[in-house]
C-alpha positions in Angstrom: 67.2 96.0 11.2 71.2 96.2 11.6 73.3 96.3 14.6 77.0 96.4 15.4 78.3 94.1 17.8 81.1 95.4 20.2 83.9 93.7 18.1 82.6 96.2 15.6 81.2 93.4 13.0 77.3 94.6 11.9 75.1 91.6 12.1 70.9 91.8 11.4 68.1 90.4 13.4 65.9 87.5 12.2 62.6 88.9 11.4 60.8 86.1 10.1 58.2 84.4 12.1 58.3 80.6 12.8 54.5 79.1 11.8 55.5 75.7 12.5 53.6 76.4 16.6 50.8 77.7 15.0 50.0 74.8 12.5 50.6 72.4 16.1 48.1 74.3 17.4 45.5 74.4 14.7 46.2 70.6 13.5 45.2 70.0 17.6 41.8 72.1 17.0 41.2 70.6 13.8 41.0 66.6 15.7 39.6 68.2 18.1 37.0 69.4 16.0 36.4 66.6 14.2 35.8 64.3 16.7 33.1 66.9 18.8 31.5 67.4 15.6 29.3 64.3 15.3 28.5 64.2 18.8 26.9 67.9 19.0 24.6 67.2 16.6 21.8 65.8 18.6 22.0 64.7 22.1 18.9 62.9 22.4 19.2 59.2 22.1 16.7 57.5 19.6 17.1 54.2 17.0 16.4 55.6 13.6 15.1 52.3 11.6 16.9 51.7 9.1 16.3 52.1 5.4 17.5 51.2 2.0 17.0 54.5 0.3 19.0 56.4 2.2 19.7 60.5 1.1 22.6 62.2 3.4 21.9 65.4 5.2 24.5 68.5 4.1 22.4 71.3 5.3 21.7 72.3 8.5 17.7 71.9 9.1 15.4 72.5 11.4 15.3 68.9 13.5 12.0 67.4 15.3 13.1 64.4 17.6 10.9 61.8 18.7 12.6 59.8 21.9 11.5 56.5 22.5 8.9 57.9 25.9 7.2 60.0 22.8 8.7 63.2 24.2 9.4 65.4 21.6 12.6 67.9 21.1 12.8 70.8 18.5 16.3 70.9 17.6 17.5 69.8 21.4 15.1 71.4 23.3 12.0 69.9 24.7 8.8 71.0 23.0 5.0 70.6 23.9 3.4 68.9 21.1 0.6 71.5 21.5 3.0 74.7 21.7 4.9 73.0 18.8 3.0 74.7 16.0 3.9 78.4 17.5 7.3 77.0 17.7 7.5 76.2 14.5 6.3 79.9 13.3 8.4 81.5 16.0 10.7 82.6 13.3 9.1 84.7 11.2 10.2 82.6 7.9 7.9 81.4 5.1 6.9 78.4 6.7 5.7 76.7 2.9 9.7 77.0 2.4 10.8 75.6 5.3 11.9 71.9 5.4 11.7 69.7 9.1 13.6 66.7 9.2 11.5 64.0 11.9 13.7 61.9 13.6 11.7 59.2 15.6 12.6 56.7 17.5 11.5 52.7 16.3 9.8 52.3 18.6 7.4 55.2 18.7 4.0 54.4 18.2 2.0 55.8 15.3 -0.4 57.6 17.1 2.5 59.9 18.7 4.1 60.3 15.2 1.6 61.1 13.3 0.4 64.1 16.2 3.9 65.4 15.3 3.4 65.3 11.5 0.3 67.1 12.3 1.6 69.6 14.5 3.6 70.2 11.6 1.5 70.8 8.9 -0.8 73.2 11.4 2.4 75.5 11.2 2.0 75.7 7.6 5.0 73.5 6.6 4.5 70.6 4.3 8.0 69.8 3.7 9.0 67.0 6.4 11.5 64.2 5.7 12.1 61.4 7.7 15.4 60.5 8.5 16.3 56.9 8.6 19.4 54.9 8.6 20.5 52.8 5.9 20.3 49.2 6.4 23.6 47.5 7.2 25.3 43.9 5.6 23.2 44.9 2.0 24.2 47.4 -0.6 21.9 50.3 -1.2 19.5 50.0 -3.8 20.5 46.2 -4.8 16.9 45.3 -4.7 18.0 41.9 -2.9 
């Protein structure tokens, strides 16, 4: 767009947008982000023993926690062990093709952690991994 300035000289507007704000701002969310992000994804406090076959998580999964008190969360929400099964069906999915990673405290004792696993496999899924921590000052897998 042109316009004439009173000394009668024609001068045009600058119509191009400056981005340089915008990546400020999305840089800002980006750390932001990345920081949050390990912190939401459980906020229930448990020592995972530690492992030397260790296989990283990429997908998101359905969760079972078991805190140290043997209180169990489904994702992040507390769950009766005996309404757990329903829970687990709630869905609607095909539960022989769903997959529950069992996080459990150390210090959880067996008889706790195996009522899980069975509460499990009454909702038809067969699929549980346990997630453990790989074990720290050795390298993975060196046999040593």
């Amino acid at each position: 767009m042109a316009f004439t300035t009173a000394n009668g000289r024609t001068q045009t507007t600058l119509a191009e947008i400056n981005i340089t704000p915008l990546v400020d701002v999305v840089l800002v969310l980006l750390v932001i982000f990345m920081i949050t992000a390990p912190v939401l994804q459980s906020g229930i406090e448990v020592a995972i023993p530690k492992t030397r076959a260790v296989k990283e998580i990429t997908e998101q999964r359905i969760v079972l926690t078991i805190d140290r008190d043997g209180d169990l969360f489904l994702q992040d929400k507390p769950v009766n062990i005996h309404a757990l099964p329903s829970a687990l069906r709630s869905d609607g999915a095909d539960p022989g093709r769903k997959i529950i990673y069992l996080r459990a405290d150390e210090r959880v004792q067996f008889g706790v952690f195996a009522s899980a696993m069975d509460a499990v496999k009454q909702a038809g899924i067969t699929n549980i991994s346990i997630i453990t921590q790989p074990l720290e000052g050795r390298a993975a897998g060196s046999g040593k």
